[in-house]
C-alpha positions in Angstrom: 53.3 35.5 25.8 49.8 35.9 27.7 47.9 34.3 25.3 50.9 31.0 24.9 51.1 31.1 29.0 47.3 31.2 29.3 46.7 28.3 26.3 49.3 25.4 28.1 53.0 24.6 26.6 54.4 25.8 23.1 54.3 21.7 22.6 50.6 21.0 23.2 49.6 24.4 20.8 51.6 23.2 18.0 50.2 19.3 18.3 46.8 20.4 18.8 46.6 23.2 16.2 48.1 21.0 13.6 44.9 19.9 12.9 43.0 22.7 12.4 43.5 25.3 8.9 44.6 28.1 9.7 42.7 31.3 8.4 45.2 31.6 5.4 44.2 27.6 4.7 47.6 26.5 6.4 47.9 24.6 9.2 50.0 26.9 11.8 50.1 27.5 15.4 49.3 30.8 16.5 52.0 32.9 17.2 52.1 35.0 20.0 52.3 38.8 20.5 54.3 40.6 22.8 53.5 43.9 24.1 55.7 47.2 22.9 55.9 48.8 26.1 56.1 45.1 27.9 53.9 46.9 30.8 53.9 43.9 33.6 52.2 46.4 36.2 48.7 46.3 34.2 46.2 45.0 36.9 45.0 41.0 35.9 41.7 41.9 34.5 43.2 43.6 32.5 45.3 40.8 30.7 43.9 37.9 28.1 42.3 36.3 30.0 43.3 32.0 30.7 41.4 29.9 28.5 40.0 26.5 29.3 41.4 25.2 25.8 44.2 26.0 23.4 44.4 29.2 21.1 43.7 28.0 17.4 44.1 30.3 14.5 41.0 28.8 12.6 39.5 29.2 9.3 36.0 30.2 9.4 35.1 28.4 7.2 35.3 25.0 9.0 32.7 25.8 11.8 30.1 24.1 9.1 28.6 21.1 10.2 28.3 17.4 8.3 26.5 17.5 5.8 25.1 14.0 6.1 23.5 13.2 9.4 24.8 11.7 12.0 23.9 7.7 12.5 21.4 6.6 15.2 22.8 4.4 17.3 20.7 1.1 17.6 19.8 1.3 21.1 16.2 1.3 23.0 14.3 4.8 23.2 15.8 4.7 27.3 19.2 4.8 26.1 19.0 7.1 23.0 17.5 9.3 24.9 19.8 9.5 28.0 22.6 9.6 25.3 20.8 12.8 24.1 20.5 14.4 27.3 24.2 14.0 27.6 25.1 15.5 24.8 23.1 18.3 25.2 24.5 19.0 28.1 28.1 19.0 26.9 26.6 21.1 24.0 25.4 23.7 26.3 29.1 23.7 27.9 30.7 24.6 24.9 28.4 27.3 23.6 28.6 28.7 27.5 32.3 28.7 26.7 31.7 30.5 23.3 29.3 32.9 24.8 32.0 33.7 27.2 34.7 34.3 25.0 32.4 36.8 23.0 31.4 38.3 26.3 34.8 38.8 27.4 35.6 40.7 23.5 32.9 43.3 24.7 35.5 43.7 28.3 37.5 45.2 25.8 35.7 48.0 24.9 35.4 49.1 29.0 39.5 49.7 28.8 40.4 50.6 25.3 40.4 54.5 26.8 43.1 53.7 29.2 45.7 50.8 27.6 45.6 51.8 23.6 48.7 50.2 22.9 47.7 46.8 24.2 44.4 46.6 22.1 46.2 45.6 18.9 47.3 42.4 20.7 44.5 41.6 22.9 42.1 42.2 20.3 43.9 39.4 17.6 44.2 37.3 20.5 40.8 37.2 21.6 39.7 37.0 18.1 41.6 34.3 17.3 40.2 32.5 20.8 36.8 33.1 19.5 37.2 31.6 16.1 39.1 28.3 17.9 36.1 28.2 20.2 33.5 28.5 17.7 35.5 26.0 15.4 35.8 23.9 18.1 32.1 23.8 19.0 31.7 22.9 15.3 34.2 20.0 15.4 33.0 18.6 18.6 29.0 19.0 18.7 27.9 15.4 19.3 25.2 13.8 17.6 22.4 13.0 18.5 21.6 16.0 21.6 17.8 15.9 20.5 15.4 12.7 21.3 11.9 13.2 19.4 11.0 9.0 20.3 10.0 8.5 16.4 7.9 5.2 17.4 5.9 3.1 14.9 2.1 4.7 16.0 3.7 8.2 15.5 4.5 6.9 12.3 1.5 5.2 10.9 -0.4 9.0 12.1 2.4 11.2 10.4 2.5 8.7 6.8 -1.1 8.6 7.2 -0.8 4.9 6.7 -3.8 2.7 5.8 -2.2 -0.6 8.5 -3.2 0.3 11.9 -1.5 -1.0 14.5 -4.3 -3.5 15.3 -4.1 -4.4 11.6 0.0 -4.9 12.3 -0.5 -6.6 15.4 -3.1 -9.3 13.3 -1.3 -9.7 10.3 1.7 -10.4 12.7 -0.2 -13.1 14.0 -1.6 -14.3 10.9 2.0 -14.2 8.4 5.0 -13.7 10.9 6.6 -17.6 11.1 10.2 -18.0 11.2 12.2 -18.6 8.4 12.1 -21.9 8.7 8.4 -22.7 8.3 8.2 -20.4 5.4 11.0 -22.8 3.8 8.6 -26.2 4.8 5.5 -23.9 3.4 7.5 -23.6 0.2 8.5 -27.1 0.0 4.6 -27.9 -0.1 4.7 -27.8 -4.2 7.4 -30.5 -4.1 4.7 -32.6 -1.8 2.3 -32.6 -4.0 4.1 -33.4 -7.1 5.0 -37.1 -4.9 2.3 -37.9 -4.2 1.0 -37.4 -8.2 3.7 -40.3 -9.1 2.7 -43.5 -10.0 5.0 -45.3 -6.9 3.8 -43.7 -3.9 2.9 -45.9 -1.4 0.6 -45.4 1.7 3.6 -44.9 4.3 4.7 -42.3 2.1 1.5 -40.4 1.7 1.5 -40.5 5.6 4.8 -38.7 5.8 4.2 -36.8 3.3 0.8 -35.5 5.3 3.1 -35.5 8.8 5.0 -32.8 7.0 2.3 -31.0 5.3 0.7 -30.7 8.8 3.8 -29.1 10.2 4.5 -26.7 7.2 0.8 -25.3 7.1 -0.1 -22.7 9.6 -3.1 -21.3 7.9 -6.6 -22.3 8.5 -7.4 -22.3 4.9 -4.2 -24.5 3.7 -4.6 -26.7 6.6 -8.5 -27.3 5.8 -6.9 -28.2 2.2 -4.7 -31.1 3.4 -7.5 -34.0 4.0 -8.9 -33.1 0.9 -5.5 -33.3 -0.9 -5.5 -37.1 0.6 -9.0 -37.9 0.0 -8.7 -37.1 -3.6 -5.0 -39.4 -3.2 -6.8 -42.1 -2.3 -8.5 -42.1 -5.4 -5.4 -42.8 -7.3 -3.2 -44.2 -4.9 -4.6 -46.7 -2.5 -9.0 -46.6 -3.8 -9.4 -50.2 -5.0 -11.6 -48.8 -7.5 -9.0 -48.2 -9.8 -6.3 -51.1 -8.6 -7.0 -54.1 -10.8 -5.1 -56.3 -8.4 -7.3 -54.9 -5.5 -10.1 -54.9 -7.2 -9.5 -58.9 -8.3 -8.7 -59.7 -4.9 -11.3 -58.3 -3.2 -13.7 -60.0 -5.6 -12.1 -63.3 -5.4 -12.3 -63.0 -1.5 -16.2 -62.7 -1.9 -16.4 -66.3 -3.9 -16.7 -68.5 -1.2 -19.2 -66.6 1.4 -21.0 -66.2 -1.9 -21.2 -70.1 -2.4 -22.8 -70.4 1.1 -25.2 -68.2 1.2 -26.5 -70.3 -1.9 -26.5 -73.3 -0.1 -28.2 -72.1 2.8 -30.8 -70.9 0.0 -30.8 -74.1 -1.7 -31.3 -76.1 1.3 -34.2 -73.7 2.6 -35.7 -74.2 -0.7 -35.7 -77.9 0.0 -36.8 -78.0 3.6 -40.1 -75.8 2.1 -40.7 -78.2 -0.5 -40.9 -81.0 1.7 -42.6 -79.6 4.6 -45.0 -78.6 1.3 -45.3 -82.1 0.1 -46.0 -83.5 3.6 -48.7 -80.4 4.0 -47.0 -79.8 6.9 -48.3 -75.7 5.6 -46.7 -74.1 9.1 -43.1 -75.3 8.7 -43.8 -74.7 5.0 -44.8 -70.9 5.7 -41.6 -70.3 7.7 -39.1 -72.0 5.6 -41.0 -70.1 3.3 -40.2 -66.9 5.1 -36.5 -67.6 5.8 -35.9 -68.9 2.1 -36.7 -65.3 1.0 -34.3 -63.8 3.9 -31.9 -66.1 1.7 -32.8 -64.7 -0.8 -32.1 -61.0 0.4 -28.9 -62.1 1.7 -27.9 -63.6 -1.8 -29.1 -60.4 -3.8 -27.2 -57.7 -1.6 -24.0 -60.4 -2.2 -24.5 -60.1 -5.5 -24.7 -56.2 -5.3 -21.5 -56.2 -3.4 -19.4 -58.4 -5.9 -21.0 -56.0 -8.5 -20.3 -52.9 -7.1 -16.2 -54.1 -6.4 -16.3 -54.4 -10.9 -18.7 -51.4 -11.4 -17.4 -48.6 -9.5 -14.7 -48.2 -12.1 -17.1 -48.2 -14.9 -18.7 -45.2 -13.3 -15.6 -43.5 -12.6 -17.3 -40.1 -13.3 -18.8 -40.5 -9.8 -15.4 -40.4 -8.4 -14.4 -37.5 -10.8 -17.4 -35.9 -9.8 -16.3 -36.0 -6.0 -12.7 -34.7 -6.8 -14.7 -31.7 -8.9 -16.6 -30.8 -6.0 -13.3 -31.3 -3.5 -11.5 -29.4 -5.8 -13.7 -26.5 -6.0 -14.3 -26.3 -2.4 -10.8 -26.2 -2.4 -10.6 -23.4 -5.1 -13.2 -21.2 -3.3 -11.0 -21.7 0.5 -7.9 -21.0 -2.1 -9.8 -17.9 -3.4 -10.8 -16.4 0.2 -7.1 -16.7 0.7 -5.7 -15.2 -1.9 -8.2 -12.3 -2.1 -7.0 -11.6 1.4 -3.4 -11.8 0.7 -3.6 -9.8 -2.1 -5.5 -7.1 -0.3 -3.0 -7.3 2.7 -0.2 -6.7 -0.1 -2.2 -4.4 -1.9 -2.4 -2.2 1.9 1.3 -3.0 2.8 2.4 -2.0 -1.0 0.0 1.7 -0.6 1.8 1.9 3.0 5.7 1.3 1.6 4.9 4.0 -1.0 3.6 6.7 1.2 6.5 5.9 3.6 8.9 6.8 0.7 6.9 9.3 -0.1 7.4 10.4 3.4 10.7 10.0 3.8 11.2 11.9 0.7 9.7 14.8 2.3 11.8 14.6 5.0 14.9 14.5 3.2 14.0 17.5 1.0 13.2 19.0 4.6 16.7 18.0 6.1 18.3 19.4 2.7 16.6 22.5 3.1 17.4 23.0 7.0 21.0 22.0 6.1 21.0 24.8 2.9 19.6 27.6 4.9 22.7 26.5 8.0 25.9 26.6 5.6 24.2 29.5 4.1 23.6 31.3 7.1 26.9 30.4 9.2 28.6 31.1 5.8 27.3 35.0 6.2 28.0 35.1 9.5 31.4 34.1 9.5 32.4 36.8 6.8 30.2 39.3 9.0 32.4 38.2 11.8 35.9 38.5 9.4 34.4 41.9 8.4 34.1 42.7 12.1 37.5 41.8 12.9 39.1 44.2 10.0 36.4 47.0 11.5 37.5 46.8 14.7 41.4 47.0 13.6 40.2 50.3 11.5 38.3 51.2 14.7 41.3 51.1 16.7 43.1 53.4 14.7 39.9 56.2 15.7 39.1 54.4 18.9 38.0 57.8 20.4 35.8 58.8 17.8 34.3 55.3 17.3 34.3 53.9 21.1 30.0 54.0 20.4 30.9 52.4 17.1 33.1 49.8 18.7 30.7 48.8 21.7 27.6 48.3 18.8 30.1 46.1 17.0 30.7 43.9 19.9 27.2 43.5 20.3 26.7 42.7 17.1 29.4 39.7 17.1 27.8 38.5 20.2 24.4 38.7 18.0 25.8 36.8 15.4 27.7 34.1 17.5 24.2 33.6 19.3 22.6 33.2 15.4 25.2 30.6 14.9 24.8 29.0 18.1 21.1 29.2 17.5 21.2 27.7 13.9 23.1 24.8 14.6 20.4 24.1 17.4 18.2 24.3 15.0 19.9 21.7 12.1 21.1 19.8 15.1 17.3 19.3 16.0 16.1 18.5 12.3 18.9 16.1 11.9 18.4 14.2 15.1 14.7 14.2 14.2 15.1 13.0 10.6 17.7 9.9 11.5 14.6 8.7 14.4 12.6 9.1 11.9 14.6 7.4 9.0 15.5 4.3 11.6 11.8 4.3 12.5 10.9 3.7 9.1 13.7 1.4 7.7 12.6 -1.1 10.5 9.2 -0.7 9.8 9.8 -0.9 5.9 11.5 -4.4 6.6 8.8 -5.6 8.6 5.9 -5.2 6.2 8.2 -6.1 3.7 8.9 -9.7 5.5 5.1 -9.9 6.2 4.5 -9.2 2.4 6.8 -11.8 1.0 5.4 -14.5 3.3 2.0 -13.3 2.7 2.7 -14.0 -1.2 4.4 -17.1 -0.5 0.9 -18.2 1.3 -0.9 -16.6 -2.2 1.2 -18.8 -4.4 0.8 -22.1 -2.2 -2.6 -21.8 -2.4 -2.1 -22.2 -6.8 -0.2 -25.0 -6.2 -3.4 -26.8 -3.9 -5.3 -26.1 -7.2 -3.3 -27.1 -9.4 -3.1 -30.9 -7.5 -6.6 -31.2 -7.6 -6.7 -30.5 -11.5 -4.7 -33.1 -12.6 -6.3 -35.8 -10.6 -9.3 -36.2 -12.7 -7.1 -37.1 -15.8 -4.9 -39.6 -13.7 -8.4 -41.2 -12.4 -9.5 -41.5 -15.8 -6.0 -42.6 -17.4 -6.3 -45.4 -14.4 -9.9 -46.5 -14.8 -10.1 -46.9 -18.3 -7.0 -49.1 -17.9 -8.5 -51.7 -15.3 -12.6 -51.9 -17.0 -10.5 -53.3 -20.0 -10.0 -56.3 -17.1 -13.3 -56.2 -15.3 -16.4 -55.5 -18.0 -16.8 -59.2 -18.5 -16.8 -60.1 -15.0 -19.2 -58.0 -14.6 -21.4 -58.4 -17.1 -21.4 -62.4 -15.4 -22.2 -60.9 -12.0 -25.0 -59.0 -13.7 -26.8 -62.0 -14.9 -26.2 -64.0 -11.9 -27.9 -61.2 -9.7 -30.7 -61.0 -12.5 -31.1 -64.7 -12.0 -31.1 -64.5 -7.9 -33.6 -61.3 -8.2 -35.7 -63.4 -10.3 -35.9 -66.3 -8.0 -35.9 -64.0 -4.7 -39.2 -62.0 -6.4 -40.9 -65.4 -7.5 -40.6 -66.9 -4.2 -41.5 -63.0 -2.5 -44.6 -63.0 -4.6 -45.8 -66.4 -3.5 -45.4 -65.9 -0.2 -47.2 -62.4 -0.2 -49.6 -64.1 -2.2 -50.3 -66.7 0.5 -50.6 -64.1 3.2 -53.0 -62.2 1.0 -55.3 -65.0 0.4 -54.9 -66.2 4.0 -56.3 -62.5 5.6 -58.9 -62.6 3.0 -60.1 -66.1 4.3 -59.7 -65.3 7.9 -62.2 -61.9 7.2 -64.4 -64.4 5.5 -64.3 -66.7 8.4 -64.7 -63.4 10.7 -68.3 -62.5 8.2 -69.3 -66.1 8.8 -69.3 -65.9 12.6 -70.7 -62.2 12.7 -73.5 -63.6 10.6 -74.0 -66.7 13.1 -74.4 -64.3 15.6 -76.9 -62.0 14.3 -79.1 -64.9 13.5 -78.5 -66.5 17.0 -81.8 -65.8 18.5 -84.0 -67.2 16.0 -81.5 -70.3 15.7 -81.1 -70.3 19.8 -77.4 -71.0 19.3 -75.6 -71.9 22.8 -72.0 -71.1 21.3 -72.1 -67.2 21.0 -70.0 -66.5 23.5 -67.6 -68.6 21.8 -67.9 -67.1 18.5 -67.3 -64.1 19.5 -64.0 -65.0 21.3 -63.3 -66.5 17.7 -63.6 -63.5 16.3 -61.1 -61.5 18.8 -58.6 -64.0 17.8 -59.5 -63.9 14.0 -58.8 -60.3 13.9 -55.4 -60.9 15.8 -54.6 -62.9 13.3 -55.3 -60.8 10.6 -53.6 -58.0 12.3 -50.6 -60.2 12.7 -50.6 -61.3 9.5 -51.7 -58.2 7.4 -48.3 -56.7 9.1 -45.8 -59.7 8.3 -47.5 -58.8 4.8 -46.9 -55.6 4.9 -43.2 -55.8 6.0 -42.8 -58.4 3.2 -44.2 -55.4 0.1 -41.6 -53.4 1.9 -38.6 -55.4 1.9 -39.7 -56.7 -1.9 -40.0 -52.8 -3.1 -36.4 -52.1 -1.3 -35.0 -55.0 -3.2 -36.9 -53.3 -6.8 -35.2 -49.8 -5.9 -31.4 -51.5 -5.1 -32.2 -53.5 -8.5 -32.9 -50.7 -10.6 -28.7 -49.5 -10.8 -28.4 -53.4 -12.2 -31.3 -53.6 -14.3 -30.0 -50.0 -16.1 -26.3 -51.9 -16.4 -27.8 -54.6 -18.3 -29.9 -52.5 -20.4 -26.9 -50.7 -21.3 -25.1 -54.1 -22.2 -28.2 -55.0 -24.4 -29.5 -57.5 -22.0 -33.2 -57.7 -23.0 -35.6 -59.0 -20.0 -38.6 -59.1 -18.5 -38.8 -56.7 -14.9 -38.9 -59.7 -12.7 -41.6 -57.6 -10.4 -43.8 -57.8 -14.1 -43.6 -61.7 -13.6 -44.5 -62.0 -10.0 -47.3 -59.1 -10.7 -48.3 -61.9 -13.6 -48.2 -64.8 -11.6 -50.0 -63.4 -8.8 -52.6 -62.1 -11.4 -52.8 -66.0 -12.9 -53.3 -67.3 -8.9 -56.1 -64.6 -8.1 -57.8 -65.5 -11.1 -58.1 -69.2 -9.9 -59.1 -68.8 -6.9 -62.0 -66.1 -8.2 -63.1 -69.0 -10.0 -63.4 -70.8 -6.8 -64.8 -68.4 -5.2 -67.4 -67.8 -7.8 -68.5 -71.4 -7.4 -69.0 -71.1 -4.2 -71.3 -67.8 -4.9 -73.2 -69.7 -7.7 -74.0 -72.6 -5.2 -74.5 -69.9 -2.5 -77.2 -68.1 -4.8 -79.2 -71.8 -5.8 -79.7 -71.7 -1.9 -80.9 -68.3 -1.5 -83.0 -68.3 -4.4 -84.1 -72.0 -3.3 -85.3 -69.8 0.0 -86.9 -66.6 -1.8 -89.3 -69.2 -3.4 
């Protein structure tokens, strides 16, 4: 009746206890037991004492914990651990109450002289308030009591892992994009494939960039994208390989092409004339502009040549997509190396982690082993207990020393228990932190890894572009020189022609100025020689000749550097000429250099006017020798 009155109503026992096994494996209220004698005059401390919960008859077995442990919630490092400090300190309420249960079995042992016919009773009943407490402490430890604040640099030290968190932080800066622009990044293959097709226009190329621009966050992809449209160009919009472009634009040049020959033509005539006339200043300078013609007409020709010709040397555009595309490869290669090596760490790093958290688990197995093991012991130390005491009761006198040793032996063994399940309560709070730690970080190196090898293949797929252009350049140009080798082979000959002309009328005029500085030194000799002969000839006019010769020699200045700038522009002219004069070759065009023909001719004039010159020496000589005799 105590132990009923003490644990609430016969109702809330029954509903309550129905849940736990009993020690027989049934689930049974406990029954109460009345005393024989029925003594209601025993003093209070005397009777079992009221109990904060109801009396269970509980198995023993049931006070071992979970085997698995308990979740983490998924809450900040404040909250988990005020959620741990809380449960602790309900933890350290119910052991207080299991502590004082045992304490109050050793209260026993201070009357067991005076009230032997109550023991029986009091000692089941307070056995069986033990065993509900201790199962109850089992049932209702919460999880987790124990906050260790498992953070990612804790891990990286304990995995020994080879990313720091400096590495984390710039990888994270480097590889973490959304979703999103690892989809655009992805779609960049696709990209490149349209703009390889034969009908893809200009606007499209430009969208096409827009979104390559957007879907590229690396510096080494985004340094890719002009070269990607660079190398486009020569396919897609480089008139070089457009017969209808290239026809057009050499069409256009027809008509500024026909003036500039007129101009010549009528330049050539104005210097005749002013020739005829011996007008030989306006002569000289039509002469001087005629050649300007001349130029203008020759780098005309070049231009109309070059708008036919670049297709024919196609390799020099191959030649620029080789070099794009292996400045391309290299950037690709830098990439990829450091990709792979990022993987390469995060793949060393996900495999000491498991290792890790294999360890751990083993660890947790262990500390859960060496528990059930030792609560398993201690609870058949405790039933073994229980049946001593009942044979100590029967020879309390004799075993009252016996008796007190055994009671502090149960209280040993409850504190074991107690102490234990600290112990795997700690290990298991410790391994889910840890296990939640390392699951989050598992999936973030994971993400960074996949983007990082999305990046890796990308950069396979920038190669691969610039491969096939070279093929579609070739495919293209071989296709359109089938329309443009004899149009050019006309435009070769007609620049031959103009060269020929402009290099004729170069040499005469060079020629002129030549003869015209060596005249003007003569004239220079003739006045120097005046002059030294002046005082035996008494000549008034020295003064004057040698104001004369100032202004010779500013002539000759003046005209040695017109000269001068003429060899220059003539040997610019030979240099641009030599690309044509290799074309024709190569056509089987067999000529004379036209430089060989105005060397020639200038050789045939020099030669005349030695002759002349000669004369005058010869008649020069009779004079002198006249004198000498």
């Amino acid at each position: 009746e105590a132990a009923v009155t003490a644990a609430g109503s016969p109702t809330t026992v029954a509903a309550v206890s129905s849940t736990i096994p009993s020690r027989s494996g049934s689930t049974t209220p406990t029954s109460s037991r009345s005393n024989d004698s029925g003594d209601a005059s025993s003093n209070e401390e005397d009777k079992v004492p009221p109990q904060t919960s109801p009396t269970y008859v509980v198995d023993p077995n049931q006070t071992s914990a979970p085997t698995d442990p308990a979740p983490v919630p998924t809450l900040d490092p404040v909250e988990l651990a005020e959620i741990c400090r809380i449960n602790t300190a309900h933890n350290q309420k119910m052991k207080a109450d299991v502590r004082d249960l045992e304490q109050r079995l050793q209260g026993v042992g201070r009357s067991i002289v005076q009230k032997p016919k109550y023991w029986m009773t009091d000692i089941s009943a307070r056995h069986d308030n033990g065993a509900a407490s201790l199962s109850h402490w089992h049932s209702h430890v919460q999880s987790p009591c124990y906050f260790y604040n498992w953070n990612k640099g804790r891990l990286m030290a304990d995995c020994y892992l080879d990313l720091t968190q400096e590495d984390v932080d710039a990888y994270s800066r480097l590889y973490l994009v959304s979703q999103e622009q690892v989809d655009k990044l992805n779609n960049i293959p696709n990209l490149l494939r349209v703009l390889l097709e034969p009908d893809c226009t200009k606007e499209k190329a430009e969208e096409i960039r827009q979104q390559m621009d957007e879907a590229c966050w690396l510096r080494e992809h985004k340094e890719a994208i002009p070269p990607v449209f660079k190398a486009w160009g020569y396919i897609g919009s480089n008139p070089a390989i457009n017969l209808d472009d290239i026809m057009r634009n050499f069409t256009n040049t027809d008509e500024p092409y026909e003036n500039l020959l007129d101009a010549k033509d009528r330049n050539a005539e104005a210097k005749a004339d002013a020739l005829f006339r011996e007008n030989y200043e306006i002569s000289e300078q039509y002469h001087g502009e005629l050649c300007e013609d001349h130029r203008k007409v020759l780098e005309m020709c070049r231009e109309r040549i070059t708008l036919l010709k670049d297709i024919k040397e196609v390799k020099r555009v191959t030649k620029s997509t080789d070099e794009l595309a292996e400045k391309i490869r290299m950037r690709m290669g830098q990439q990829k190396h450091d990709a792979a090596d990022f993987q390469r760490r995060v793949t060393n790093d996900l495999e000491a982690m498991e290792e890790k958290r294999k360890e751990k688990d083993l660890q947790l197995k262990k500390k859960l082993a060496w528990y059930q093991s030792h609560s398993e012991i201690a609870q058949n130390r405790l039933l073994q207990n229980e049946e001593r005491q009942k044979q100590i009761i029967e020879d309390i006198i004799a075993k009252v020393a016996e008796f007190e040793a055994l009671n502090q032996e149960r209280v040993h063994e409850v504190e074991a228990i107690l102490q234990e399940r600290e112990l795997w309560e700690q290990a298991k709070a410790e391994h889910s932190q840890f296990v939640a730690t390392l699951e989050e970080h598992k999936n973030w190196v994971s993400t960074l890894a996949n983007i990082g090898g999305t990046t890796h293949e990308i950069g396979d797929h920038f190669t691969e572009y610039f491969e096939k252009i070279p093929d579609l350049i070739n495919g293209k140009s071989a296709n359109v020189w089938e329309h443009t080798k004899g149009y050019l082979a006309t435009e070769l000959r007609r620049y031959l022609n103009h060269f020929r002309e402009y290099m004729t009328d170069l040499g005469d005029l060079i020629y002129t100025k030549e003869k015209r500085v060596d005249e003007l030194q003569r004239r220079i000799r003739n006045l120097e020689y005046a002059i030294s002969i002046s005082p035996d000839t008494l000549d008034p006019n020295v003064s004057k000749y040698k104001q004369s010769i100032s202004e010779l020699e500013s002539m000759v200045e003046t005209t040695t550097t017109a000269m001068r700038s003429l060899q220059q522009a003539g040997d610019e002219e030979i240099e641009k000429f030599t690309e044509c004069e290799i074309a024709l070759k190569e056509d089987g065009e067999d000529f004379v250099h036209p430089k060989i023909e105005m060397t020639e001719s200038k050789m045939a004039k020099r030669g005349q006017l030695l002759e002349k010159k000669m004369t005058m020496q010869h008649s020069e000589k009779a004079y002198l020798d006249e004198d000498n005799e």
